[in-house]
C-alpha positions, 0 to 999 in steps of 0.5 A: 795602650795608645790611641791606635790600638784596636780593643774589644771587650772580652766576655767569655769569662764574665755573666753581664747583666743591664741593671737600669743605665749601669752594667754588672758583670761577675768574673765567673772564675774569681766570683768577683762582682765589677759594677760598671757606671753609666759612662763606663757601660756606654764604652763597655757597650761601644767594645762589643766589637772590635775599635780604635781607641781613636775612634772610640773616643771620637764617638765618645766626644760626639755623644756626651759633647765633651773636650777630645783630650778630657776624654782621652784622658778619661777614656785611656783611664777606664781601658787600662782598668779593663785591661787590668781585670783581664776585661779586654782584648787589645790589639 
């Protein structure tokens, strides 16, 4: 994955719910719960539609005032573990 891909989450097979600032999903094939924190459910929330990781990140470092290559770090990170649950669709 790079900074130019465009990634969206994807929802189809998962029952997400909003408990307080976190996001729980359950994978409804596998009936696997994934507990999302508070960070990684703003990004969840940020993919409902179609982004450039860059630009995700840009609004990532304007929202939570941090350093660009900490959260492209971070940010690159959390989207592989999406990608590997088969959480995300990545262009």
């Amino acid at each position: 994955m790079n900074l130019e891909n465009i990634v969206c989450r994807k929802e189809e097979k998962f029952m997400i719910s909003n408990l307080g600032d976190e996001v729980v999903l359950m994978d409804i094939q596998q009936g696997h719960y994934i507990n999302i924190n508070p960070v990684g459910s703003a990004i969840w929330n940020k993919l409902s539609a179609p982004v450039a990781v860059k630009d995700l990140i840009n609004l990532l470092v304007d929202e939570y005032g941090i350093s660009t290559a900490q959260c492209e770090s971070d940010t690159l990170n959390f989207l592989q573990k999406l990608r590997q649950h088969d959480m995300l669709n990545v262009q």
